[in-house]
Backbone and ligand atoms as CSV (ligand in chain L), in Angstrom:
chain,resi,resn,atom,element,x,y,z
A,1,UNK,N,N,101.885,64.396,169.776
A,1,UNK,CA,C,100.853,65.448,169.908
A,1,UNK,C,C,101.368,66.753,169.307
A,2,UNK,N,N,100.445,67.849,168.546
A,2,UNK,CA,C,100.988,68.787,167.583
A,2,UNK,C,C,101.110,70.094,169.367
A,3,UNK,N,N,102.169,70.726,169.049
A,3,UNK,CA,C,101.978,71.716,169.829
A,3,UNK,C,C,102.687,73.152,169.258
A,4,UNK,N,N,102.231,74.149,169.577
A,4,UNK,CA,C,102.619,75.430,169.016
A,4,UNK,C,C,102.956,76.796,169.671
A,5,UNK,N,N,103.777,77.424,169.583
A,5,UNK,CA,C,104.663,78.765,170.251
A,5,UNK,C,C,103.268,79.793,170.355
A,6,UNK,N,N,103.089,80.275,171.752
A,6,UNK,CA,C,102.485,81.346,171.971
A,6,UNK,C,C,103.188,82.457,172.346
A,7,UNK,N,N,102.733,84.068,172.111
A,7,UNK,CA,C,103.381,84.850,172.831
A,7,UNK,C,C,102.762,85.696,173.177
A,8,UNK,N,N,102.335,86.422,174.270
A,8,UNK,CA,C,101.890,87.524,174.644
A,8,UNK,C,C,102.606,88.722,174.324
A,9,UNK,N,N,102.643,89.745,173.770
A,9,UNK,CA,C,103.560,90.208,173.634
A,9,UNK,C,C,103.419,91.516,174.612
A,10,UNK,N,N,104.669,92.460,174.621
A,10,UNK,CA,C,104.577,93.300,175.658
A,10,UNK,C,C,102.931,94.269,175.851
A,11,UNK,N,N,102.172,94.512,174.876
A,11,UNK,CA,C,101.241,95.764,174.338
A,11,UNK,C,C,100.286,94.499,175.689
A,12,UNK,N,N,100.368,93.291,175.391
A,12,UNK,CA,C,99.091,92.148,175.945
A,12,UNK,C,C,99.511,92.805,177.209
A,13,UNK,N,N,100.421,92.294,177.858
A,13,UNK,CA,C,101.523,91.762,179.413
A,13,UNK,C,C,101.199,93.344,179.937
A,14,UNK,N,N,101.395,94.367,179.457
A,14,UNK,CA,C,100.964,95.826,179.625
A,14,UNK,C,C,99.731,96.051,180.202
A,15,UNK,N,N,98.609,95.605,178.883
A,15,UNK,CA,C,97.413,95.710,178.727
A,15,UNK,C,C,96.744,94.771,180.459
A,16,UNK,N,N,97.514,93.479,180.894
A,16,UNK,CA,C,97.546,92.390,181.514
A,16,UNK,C,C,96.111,91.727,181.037
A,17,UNK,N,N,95.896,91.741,180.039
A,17,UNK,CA,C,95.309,90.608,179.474
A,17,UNK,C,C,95.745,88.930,179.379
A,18,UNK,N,N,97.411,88.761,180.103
A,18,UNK,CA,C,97.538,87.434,180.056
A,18,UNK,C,C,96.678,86.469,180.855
A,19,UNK,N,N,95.885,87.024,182.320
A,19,UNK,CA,C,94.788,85.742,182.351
A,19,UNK,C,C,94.103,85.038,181.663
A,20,UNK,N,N,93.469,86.138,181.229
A,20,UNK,CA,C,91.977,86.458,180.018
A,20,UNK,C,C,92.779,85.547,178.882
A,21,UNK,N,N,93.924,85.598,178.130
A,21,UNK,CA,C,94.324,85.214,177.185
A,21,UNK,C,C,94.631,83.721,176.842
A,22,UNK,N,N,95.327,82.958,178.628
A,22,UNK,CA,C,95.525,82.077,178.495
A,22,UNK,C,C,94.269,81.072,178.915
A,23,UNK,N,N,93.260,81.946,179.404
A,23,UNK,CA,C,91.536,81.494,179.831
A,23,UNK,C,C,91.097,80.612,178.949
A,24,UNK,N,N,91.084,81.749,177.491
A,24,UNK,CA,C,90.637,81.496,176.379
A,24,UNK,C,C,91.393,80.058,175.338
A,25,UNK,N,N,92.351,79.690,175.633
A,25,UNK,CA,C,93.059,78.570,175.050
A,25,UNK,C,C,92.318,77.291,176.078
A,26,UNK,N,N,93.024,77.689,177.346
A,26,UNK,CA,C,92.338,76.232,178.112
A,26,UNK,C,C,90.651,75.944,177.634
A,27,UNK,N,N,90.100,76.949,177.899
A,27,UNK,CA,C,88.458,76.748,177.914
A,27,UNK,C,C,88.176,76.224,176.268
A,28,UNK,N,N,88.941,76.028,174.960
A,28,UNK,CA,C,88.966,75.691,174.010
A,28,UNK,C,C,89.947,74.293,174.320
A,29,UNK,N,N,90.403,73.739,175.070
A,29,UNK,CA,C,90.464,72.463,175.269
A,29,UNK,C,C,92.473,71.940,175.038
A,30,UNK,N,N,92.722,73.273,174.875
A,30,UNK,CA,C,94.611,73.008,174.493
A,30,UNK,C,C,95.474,72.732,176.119
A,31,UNK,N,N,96.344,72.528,176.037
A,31,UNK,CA,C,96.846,71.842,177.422
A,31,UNK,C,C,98.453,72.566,177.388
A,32,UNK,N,N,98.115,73.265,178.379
A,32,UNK,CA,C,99.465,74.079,178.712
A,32,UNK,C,C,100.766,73.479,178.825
A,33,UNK,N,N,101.773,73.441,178.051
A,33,UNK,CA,C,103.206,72.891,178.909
A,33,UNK,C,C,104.640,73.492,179.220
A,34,UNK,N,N,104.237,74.806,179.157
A,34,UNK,CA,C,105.455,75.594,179.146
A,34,UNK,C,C,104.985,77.277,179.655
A,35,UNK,N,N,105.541,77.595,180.351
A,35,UNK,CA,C,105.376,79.117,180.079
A,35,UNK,C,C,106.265,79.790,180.933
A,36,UNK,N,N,106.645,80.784,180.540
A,36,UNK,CA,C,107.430,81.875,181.357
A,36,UNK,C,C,107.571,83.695,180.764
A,37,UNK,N,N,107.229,84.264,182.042
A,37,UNK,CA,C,107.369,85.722,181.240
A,37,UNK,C,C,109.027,86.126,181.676
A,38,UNK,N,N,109.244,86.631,180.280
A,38,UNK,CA,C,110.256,87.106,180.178
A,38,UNK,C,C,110.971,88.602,179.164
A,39,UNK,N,N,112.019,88.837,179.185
A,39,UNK,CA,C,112.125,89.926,178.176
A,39,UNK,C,C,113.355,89.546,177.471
A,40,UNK,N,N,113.064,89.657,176.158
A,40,UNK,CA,C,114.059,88.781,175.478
A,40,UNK,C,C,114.735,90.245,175.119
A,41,UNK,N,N,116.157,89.750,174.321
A,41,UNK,CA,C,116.970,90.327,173.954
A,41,UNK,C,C,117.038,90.562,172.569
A,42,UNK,N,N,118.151,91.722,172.061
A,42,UNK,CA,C,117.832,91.636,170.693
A,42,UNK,C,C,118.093,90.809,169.895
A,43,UNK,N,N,119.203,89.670,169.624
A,43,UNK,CA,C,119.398,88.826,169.264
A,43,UNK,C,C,118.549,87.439,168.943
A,44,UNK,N,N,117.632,87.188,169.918
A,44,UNK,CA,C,116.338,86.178,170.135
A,44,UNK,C,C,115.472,86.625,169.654
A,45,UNK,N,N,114.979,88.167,169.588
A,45,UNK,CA,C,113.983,88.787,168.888
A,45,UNK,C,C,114.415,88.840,167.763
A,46,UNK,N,N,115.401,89.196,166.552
A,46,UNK,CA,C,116.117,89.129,165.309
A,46,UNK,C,C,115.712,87.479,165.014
A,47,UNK,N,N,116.367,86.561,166.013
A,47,UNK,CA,C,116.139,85.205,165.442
A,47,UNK,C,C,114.646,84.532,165.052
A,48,UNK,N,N,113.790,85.073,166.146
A,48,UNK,CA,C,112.590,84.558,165.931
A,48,UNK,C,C,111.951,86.013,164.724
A,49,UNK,N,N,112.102,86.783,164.060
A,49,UNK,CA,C,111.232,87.540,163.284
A,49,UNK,C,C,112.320,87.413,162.257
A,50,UNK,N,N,113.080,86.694,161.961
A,50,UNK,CA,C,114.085,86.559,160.471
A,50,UNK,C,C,113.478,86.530,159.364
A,51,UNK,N,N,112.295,85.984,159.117
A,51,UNK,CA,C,111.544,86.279,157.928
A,51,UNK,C,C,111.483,87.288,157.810
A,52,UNK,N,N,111.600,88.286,158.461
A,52,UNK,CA,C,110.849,89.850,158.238
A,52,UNK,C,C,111.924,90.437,158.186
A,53,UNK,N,N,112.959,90.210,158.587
A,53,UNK,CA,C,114.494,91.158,158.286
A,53,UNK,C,C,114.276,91.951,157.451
A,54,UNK,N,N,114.095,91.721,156.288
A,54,UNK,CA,C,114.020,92.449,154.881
A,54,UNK,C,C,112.977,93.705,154.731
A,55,UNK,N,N,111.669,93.816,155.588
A,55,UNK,CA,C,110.934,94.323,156.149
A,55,UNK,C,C,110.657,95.730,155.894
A,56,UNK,N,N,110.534,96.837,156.101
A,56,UNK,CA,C,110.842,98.049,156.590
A,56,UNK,C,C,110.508,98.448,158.002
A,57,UNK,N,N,109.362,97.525,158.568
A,57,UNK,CA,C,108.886,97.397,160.059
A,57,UNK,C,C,110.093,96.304,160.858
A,58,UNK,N,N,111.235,95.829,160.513
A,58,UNK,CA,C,111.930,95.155,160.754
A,58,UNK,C,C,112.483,95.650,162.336
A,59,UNK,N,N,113.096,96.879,162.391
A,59,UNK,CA,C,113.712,97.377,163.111
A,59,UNK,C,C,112.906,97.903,164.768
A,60,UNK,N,N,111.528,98.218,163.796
A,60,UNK,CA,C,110.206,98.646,165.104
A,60,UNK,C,C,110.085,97.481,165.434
A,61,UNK,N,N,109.850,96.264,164.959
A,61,UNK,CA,C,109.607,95.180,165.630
A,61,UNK,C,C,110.240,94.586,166.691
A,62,UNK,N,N,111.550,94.895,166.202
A,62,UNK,CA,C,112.433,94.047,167.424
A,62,UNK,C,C,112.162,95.214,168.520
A,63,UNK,N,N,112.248,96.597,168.604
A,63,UNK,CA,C,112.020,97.450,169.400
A,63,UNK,C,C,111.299,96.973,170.353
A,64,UNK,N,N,110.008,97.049,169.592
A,64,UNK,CA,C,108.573,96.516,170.034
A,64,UNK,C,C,109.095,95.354,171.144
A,65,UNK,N,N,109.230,94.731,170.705
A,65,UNK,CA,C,109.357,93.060,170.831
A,65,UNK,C,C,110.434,92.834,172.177
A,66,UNK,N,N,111.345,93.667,172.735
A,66,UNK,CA,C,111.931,93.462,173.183
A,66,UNK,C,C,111.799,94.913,174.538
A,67,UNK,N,N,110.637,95.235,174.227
A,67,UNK,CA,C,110.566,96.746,175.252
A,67,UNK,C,C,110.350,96.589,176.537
A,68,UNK,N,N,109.559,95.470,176.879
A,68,UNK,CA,C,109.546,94.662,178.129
A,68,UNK,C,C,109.126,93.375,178.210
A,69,UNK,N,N,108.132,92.613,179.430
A,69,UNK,CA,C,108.010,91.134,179.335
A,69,UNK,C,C,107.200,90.825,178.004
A,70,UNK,N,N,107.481,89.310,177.877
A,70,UNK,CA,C,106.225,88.586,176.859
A,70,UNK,C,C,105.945,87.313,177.661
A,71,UNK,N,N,105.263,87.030,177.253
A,71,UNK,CA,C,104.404,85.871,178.317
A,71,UNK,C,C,104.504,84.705,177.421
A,72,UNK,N,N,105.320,84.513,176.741
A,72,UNK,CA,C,105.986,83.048,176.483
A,72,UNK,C,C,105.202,81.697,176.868
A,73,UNK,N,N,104.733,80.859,175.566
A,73,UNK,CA,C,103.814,79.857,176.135
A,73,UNK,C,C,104.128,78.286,175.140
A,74,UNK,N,N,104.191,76.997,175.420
A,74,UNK,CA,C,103.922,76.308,174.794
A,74,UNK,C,C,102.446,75.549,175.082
A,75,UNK,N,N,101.689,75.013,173.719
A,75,UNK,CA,C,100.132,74.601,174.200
A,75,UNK,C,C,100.484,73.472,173.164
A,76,UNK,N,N,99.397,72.502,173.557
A,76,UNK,CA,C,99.888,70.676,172.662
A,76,UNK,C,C,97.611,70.796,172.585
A,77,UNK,N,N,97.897,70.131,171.786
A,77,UNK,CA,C,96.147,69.489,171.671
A,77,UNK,C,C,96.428,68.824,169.812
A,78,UNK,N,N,95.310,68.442,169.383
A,78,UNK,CA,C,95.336,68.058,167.948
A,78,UNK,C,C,95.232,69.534,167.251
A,79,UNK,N,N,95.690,69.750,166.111
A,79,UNK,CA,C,95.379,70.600,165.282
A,79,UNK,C,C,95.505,72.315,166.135
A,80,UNK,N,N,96.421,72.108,166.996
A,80,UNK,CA,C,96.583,73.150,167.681
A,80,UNK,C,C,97.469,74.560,166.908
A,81,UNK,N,N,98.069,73.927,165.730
A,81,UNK,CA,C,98.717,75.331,165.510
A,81,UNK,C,C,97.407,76.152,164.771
A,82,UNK,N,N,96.738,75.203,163.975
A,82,UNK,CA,C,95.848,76.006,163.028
A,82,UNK,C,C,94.528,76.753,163.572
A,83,UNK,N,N,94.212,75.914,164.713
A,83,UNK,CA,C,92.996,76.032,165.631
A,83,UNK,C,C,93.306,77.699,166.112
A,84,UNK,N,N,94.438,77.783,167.263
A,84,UNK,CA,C,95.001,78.853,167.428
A,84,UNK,C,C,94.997,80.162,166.981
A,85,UNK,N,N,95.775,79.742,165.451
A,85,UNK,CA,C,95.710,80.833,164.947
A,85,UNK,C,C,94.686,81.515,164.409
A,86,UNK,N,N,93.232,80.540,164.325
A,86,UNK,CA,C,92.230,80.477,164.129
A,86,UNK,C,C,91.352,81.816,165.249
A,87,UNK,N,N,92.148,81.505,166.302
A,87,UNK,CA,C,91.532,82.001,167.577
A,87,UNK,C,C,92.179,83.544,167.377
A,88,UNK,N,N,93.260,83.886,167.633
A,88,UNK,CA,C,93.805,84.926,167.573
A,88,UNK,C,C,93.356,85.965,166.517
A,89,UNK,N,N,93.331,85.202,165.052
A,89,UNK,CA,C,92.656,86.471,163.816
A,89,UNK,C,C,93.664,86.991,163.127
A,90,UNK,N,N,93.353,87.719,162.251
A,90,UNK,CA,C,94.495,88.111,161.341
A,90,UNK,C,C,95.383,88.715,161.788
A,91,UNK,N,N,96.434,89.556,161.242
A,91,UNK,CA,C,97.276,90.176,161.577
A,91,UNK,C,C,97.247,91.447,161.937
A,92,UNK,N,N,96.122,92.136,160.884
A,92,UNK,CA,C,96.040,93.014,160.973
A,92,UNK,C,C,94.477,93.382,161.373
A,93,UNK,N,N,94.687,93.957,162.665
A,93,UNK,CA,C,93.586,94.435,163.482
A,93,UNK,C,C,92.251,95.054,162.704
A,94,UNK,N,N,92.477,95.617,161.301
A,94,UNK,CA,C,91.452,96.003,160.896
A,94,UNK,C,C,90.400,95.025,159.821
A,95,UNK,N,N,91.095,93.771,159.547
A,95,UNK,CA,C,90.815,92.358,159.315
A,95,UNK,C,C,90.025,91.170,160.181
A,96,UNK,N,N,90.300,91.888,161.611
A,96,UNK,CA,C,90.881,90.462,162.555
A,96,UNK,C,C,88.896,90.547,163.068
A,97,UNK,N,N,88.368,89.367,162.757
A,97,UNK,CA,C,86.930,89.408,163.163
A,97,UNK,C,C,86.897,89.799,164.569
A,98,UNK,N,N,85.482,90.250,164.872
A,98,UNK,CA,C,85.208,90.447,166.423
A,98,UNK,C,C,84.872,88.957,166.829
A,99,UNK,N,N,85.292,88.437,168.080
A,99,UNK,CA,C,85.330,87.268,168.554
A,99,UNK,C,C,86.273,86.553,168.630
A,100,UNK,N,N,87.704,86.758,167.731
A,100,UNK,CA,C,89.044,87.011,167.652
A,100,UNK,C,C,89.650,87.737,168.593
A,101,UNK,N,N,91.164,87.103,169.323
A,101,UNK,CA,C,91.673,87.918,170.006
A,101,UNK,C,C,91.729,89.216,169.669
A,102,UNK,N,N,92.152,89.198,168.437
A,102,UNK,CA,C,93.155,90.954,167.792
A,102,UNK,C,C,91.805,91.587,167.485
A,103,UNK,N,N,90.170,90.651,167.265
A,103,UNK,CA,C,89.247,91.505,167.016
A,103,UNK,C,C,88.835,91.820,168.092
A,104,UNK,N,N,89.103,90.998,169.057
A,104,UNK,CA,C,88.344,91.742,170.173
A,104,UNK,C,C,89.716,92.570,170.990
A,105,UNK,N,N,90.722,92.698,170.855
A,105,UNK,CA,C,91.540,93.442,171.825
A,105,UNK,C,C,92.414,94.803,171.012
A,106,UNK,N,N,93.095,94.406,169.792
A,106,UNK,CA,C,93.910,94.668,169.271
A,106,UNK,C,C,93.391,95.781,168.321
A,107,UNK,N,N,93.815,97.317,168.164
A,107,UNK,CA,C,93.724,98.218,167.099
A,107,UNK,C,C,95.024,98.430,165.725
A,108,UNK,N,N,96.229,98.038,166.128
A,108,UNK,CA,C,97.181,98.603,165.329
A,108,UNK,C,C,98.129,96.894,165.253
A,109,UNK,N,N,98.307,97.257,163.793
A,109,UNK,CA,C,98.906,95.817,163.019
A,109,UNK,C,C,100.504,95.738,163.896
A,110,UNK,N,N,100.644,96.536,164.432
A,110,UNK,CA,C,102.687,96.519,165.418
A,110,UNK,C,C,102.080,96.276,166.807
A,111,UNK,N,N,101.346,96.614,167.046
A,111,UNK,CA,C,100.786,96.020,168.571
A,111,UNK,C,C,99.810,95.070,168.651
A,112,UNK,N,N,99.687,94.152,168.185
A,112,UNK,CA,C,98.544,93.099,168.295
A,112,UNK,C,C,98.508,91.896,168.949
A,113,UNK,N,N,99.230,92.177,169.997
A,113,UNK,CA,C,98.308,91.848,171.539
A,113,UNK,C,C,99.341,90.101,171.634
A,114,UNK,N,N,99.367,89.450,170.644
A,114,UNK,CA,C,99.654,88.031,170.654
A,114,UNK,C,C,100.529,87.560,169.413
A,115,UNK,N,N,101.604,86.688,169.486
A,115,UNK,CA,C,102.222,85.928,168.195
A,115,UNK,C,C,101.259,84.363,168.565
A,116,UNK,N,N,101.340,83.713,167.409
A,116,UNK,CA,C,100.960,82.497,167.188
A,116,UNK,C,C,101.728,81.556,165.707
A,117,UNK,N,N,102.537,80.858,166.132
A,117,UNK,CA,C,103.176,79.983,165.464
A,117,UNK,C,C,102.285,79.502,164.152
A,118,UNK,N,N,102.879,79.895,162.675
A,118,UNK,CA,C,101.834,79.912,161.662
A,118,UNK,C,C,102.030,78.598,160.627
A,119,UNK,N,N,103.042,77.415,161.340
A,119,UNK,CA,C,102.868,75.924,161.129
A,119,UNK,C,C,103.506,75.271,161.790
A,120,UNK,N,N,103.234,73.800,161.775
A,120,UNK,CA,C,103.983,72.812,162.893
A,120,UNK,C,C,105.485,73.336,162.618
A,121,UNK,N,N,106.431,73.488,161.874
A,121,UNK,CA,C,107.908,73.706,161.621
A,121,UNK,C,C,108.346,75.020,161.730
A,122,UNK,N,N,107.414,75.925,161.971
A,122,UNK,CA,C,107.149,77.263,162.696
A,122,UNK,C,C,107.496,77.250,164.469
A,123,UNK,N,N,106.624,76.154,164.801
A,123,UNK,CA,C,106.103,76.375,166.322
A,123,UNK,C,C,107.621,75.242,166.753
A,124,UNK,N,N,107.849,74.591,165.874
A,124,UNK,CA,C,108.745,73.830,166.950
A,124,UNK,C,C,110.191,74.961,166.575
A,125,UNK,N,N,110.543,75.436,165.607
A,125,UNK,CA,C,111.532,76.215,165.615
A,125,UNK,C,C,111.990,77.194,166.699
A,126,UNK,N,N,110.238,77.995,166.799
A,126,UNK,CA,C,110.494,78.953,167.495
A,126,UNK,C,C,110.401,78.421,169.085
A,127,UNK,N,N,109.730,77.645,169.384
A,127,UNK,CA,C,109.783,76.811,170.784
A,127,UNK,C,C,111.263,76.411,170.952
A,128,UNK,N,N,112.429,76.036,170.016
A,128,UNK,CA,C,113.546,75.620,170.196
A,128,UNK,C,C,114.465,77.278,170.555
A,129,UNK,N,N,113.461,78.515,170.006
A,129,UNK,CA,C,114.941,79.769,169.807
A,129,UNK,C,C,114.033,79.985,171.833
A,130,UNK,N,N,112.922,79.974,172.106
A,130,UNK,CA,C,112.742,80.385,173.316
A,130,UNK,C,C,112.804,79.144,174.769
A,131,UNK,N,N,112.811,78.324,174.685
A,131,UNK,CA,C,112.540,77.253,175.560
A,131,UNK,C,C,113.282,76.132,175.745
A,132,UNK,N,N,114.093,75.797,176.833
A,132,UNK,CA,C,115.222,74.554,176.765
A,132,UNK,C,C,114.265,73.565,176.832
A,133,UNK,N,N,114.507,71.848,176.467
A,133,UNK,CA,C,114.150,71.070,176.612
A,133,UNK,C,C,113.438,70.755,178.212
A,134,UNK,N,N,113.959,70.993,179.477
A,134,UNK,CA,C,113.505,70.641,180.720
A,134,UNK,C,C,112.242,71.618,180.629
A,135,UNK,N,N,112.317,72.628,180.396
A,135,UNK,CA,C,111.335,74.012,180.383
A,135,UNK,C,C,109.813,73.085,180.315
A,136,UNK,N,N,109.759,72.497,179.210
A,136,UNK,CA,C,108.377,71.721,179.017
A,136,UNK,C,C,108.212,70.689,179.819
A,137,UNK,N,N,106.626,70.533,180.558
A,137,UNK,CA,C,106.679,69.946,181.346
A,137,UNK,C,C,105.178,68.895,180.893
A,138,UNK,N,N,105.835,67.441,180.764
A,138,UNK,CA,C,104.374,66.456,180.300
A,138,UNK,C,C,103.700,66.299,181.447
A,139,UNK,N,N,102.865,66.298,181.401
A,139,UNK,CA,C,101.358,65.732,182.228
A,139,UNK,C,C,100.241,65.750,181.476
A,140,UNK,N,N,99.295,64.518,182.741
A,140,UNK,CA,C,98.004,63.782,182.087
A,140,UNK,C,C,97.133,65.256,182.495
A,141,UNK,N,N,96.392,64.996,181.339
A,141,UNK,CA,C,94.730,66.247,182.108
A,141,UNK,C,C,93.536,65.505,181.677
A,142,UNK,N,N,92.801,65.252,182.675
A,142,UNK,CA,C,91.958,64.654,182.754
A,142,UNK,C,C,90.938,65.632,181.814
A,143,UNK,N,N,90.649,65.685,180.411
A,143,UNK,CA,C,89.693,66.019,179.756
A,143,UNK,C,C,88.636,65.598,179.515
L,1,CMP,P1,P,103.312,88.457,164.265
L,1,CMP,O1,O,102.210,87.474,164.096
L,1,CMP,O2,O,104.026,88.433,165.567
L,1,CMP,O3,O,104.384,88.321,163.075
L,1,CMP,C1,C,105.068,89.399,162.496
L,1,CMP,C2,C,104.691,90.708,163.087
L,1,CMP,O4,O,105.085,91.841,162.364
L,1,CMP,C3,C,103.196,90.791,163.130
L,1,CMP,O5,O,102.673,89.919,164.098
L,1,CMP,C4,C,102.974,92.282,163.386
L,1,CMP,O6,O,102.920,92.579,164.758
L,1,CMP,C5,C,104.229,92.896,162.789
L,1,CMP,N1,N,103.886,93.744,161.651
L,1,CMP,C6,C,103.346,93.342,160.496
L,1,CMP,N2,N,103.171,94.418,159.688
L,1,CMP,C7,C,103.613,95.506,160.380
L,1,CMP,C8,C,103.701,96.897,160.087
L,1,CMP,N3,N,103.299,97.390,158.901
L,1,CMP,N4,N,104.213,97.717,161.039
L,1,CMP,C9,C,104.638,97.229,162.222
L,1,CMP,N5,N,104.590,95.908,162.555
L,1,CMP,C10,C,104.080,95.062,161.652
């Protein structure tokens, strides 16, 4: 089964939009198997945004990213990374349709509310830099 890295990030966990957030995945049919809020460090935040090192927002990010909790999630369904990211919206808030998380929550491209794993070798990477193996937990859901 395909499954993919969610994150609330601190601006969401702040905002406490994580009910509302993780509402919106179940009621679209994805099946929770992991979650924990936490506040990562700088090192875990560097590892998971390494593409962006090079950046000039490199340095605000990890800031960002590490200022308090994130609401840390793994979700499994078919076609879940693309669906997802589908759900969430672009990156940048002034892009991101209304009916979209970031269109409906999010104003500024450094605070936008949620990460979403942007392919299967994406989501299992970053599920490996945040989540030990026991962390995920299988069960049936009666859909
Ligand atoms: P995310 O999907 O988590 O992946 C990379 C993040 O970099 C992105 O969301 C944005 O929050 C952030 N980002 C992208 N562009 C900028 C920018 N110009 N300034 C600050 N943060 C940015």
């Amino acid at each position: 089964m395909e499954r993919t890295f969610l994150m609330v990030k601190p601006d969401g966990v702040r905002r406490q939009l994580v009910g509302r957030l993780v509402q919106r995945f179940e009621e679209r049919g994805f099946q929770l198997t992991a979650a924990k809020l936490v506040v990562f460090g700088r090192e875990q935040a560097e590892r998971h945004y390494a593409e962006h090192r090079e950046k000039p927002f490199f340095g605000e990010l990890v800031d960002f990213i590490t200022s308090g909790p994130c609401f840390a999630m793994i979700w499994e369904g078919d076609n879940v990374v693309q669906l997802t990211r589908n759900m969430i919206g672009k990156t940048d808030p002034l892009d991101a349709a209304p009916g979209t998380i970031r269109g409906d929550y999010a104003v500024h491209k450094g605070f936008n509310v949620i990460h979403g794993s942007d392919s299967v070798e994406s989501a299992e990477r970053e599920i490996a830099n945040f989540f030990r193996p026991e962390e995920v937990v299988a069960y049936d859901c009666p859909l």
